[in-house]
DOLUMVO-466984 format. One record per residue: x, y, z of N, C-alpha, C, O in turn; residue in three letters. Coordinates in steps of 0.05 Angstrom, whole numbers, plus 32768, in hexadecimal, padded with zeros to 4 digits. Each point is the difference from the previous one (the first is absolute). Example, Ala and Ser with C-alpha at 12.3 -4.5 7.8 and 13.67 -1.06 7.14 Angstrom:
# DOLUMVO-466984
81087F8E809C7FEE8018800080128018800080158000800DALA;7FE480157FE58010801880017FF18016800E800A80168004SER;
//
This chain:
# DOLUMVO-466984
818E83557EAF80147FEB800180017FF27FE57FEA7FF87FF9UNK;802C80047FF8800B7FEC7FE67FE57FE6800A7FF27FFD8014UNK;80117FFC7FDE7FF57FE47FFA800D7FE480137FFA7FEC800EUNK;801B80267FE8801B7FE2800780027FF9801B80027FEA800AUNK;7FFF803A80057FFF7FFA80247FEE7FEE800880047FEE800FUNK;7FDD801A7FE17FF27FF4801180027FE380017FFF7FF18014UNK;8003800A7FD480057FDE800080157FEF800580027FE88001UNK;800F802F8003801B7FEF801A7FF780058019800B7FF18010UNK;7FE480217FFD7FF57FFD80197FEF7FE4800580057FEC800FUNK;7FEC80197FE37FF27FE48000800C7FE77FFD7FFB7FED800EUNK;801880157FDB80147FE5800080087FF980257FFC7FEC800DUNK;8011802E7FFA8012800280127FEF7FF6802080097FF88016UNK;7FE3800B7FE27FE77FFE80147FF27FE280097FF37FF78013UNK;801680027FD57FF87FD67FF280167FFF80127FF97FFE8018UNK;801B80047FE480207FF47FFC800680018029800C7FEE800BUNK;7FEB802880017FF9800480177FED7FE3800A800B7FED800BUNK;7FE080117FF17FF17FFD800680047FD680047FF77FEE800EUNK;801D80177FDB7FF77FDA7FFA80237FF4800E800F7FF37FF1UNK;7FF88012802580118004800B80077FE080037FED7FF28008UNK;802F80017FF280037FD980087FF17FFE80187FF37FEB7FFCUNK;8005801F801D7FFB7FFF801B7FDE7FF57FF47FF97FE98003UNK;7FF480307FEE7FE77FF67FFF7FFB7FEC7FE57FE97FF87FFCUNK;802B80027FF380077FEA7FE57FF87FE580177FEB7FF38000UNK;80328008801780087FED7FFF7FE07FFA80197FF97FEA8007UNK;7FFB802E80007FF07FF080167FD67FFB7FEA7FEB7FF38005UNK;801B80187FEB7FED7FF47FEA800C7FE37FF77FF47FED800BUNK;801C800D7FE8800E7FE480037FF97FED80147FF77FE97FFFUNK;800E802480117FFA7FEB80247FE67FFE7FFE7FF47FEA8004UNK;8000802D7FF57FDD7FF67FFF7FF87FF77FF27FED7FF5800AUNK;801480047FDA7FFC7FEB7FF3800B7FE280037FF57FEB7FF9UNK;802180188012800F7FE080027FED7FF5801E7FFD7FE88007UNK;7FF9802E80047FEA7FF7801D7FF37FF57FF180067FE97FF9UNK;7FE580227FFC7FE17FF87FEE80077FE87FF67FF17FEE8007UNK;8025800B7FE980077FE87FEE80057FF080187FF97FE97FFBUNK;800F8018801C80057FEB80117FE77FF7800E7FFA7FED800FUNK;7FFB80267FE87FDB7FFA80147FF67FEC7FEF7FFD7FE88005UNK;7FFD80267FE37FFB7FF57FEF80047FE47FFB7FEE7FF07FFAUNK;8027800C800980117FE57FFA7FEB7FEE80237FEB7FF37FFFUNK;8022801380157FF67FEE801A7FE67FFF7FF87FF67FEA8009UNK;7FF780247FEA7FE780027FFF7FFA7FE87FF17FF27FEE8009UNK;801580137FE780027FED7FF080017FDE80077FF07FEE7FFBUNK;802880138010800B7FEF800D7FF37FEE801780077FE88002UNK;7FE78023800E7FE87FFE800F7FE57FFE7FFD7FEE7FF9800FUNK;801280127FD27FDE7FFB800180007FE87FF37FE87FFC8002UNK;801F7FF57FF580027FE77FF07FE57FFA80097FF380098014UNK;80057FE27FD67FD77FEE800D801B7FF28010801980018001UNK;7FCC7FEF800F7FFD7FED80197FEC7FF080097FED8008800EUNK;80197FDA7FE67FE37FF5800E80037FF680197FED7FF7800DUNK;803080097FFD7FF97FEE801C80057FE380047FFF7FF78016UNK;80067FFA7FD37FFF7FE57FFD80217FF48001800E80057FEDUNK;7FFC7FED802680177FEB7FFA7FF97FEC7FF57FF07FF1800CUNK;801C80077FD77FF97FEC7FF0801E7FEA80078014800A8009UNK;7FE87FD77FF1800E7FF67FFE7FF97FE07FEA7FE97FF77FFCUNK;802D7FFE7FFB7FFC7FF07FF47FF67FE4800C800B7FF48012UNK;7FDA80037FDD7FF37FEE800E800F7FDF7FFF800B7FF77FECUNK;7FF27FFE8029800D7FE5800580017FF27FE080177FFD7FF7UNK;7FD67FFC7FFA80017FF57FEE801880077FEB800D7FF07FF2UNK;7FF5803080108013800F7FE77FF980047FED801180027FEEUNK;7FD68000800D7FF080067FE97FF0801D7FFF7FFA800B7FEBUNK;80007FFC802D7FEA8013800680118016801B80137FFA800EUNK;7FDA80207FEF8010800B80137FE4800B801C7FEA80087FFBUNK;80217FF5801A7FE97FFB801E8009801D8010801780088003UNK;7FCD80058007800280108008800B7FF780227FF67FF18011UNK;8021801E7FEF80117FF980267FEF8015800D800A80018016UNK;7FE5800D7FE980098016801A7FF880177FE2800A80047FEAUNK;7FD68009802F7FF380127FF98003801780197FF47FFB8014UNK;801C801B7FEB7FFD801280117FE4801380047FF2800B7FEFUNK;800B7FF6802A7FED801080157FFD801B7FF58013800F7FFFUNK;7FCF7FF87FF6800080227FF380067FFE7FE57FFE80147FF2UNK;80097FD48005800C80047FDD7FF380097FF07FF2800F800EUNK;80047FF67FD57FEB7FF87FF07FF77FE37FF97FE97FFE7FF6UNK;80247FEE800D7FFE7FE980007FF27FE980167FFA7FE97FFFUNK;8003802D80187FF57FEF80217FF07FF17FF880027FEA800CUNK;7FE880177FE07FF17FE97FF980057FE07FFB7FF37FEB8005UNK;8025801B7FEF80117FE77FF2800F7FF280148010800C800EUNK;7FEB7FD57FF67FFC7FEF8018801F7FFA7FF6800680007FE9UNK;80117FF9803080167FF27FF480037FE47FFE7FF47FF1800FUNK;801980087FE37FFA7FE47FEA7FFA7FF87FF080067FEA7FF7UNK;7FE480357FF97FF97FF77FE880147FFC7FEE801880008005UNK;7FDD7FFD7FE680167FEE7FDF7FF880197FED7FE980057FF9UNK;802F800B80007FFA80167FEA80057FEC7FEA80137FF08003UNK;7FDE80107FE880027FF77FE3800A800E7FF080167FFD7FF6UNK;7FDB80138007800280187FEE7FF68027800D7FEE8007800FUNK;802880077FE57FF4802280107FF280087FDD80107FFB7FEEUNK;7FDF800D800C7FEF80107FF07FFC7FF17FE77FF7800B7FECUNK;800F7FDA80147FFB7FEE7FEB80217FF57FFE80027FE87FFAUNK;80128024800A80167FF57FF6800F7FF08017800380098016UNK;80067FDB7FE17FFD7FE780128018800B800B800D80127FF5UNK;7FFE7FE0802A80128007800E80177FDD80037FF77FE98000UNK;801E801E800180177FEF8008801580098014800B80168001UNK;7FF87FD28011800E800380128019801380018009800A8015UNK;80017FF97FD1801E80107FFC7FEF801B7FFE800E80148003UNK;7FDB7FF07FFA7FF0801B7FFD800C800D801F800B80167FFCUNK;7FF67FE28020800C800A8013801E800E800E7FFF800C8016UNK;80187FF07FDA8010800C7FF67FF680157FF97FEE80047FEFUNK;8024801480267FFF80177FF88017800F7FE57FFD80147FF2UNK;80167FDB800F801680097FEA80077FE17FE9800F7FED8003UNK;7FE280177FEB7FFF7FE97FF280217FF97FF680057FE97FF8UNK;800C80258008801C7FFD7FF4800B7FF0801380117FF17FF7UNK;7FE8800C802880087FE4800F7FFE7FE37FF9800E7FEC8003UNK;7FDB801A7FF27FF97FDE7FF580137FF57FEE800E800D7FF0UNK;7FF27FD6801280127FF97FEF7FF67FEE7FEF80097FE97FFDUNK;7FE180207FF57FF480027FE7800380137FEA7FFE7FF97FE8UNK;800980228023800480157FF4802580037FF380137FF9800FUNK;7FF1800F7FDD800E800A7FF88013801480127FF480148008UNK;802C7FE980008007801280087FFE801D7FF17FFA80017FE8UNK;800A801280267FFD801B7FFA801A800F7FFE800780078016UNK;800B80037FD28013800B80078000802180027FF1800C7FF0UNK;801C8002801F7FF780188004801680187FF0800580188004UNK;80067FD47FE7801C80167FF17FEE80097FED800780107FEFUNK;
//
C-alpha cells in the first residue's frame, strides 16, 4: 500500500471516531466536574459556629449564640471579641458586604 492510503485510513479512522455525539458528551463531562467542583467549593467554607452581634455599648463585638458540635463549643456566649489573631475588631467588622455601609465610597460598576 502507497503511503498516502495508509494515512488517510487512519485520518479517516480519527475523523470516525471523534464523532459531535462523543465531542459534545466529553464537554458535558467536564462542565459536570467544573460544577462539582464549584458546589464543593461552595460548601466547604471554615465554620466556627458562632453568631456574633454588636455589643450594647457599640464599641466591641459579643458573641450571640455558639452552636452545638461547632469547633467553637468551648466559647461561652457573651463573651467580648477584642481582637482575632492580634488585629483589633470593630463593630462595622460584622457586615458581610462592606459597600453597604455608608462610610464607604459608592462603587460604580461601568
Amino acid at each position: 500500500m502507497p503511503g498516502g492510503q495508509r494515512g488517510g485510513s487512519a485520518t479517516a479512522a480519527f475523523s470516525k471516531a471523534t464523532t459531535p455525539t462523543i465531542v459534545m458528551s466529553i464537554a458535558a463531562a467536564c462542565a459536570a466536574m467544573l460544577a462539582l467542583a464549584v458546589v464543593y467549593v461552595a460548601v466547604s467554607q471554615p465554620w466556627l459556629g458562632l453568631r456574633l452581634e454588636r455589643h450594647p455599648s457599640g464599641t466591641a463585638i459579643r458573641i450571640a449564640h455558639v452552636a452545638a458540635g461547632s469547633p467553637a463549643a468551648a466559647i461561652r456566649p457573651g463573651q467580648i471579641l477584642h481582637s482575632v489573631g492580634g488585629m483589633p475588631l470593630e463593630p462595622n467588622d460584622l457586615v458581610e458586604e462592606p459597600d453597604t455601609l455608608s462610610t464607604m465610597p459608592p462603587t460604580n460598576a461601568c
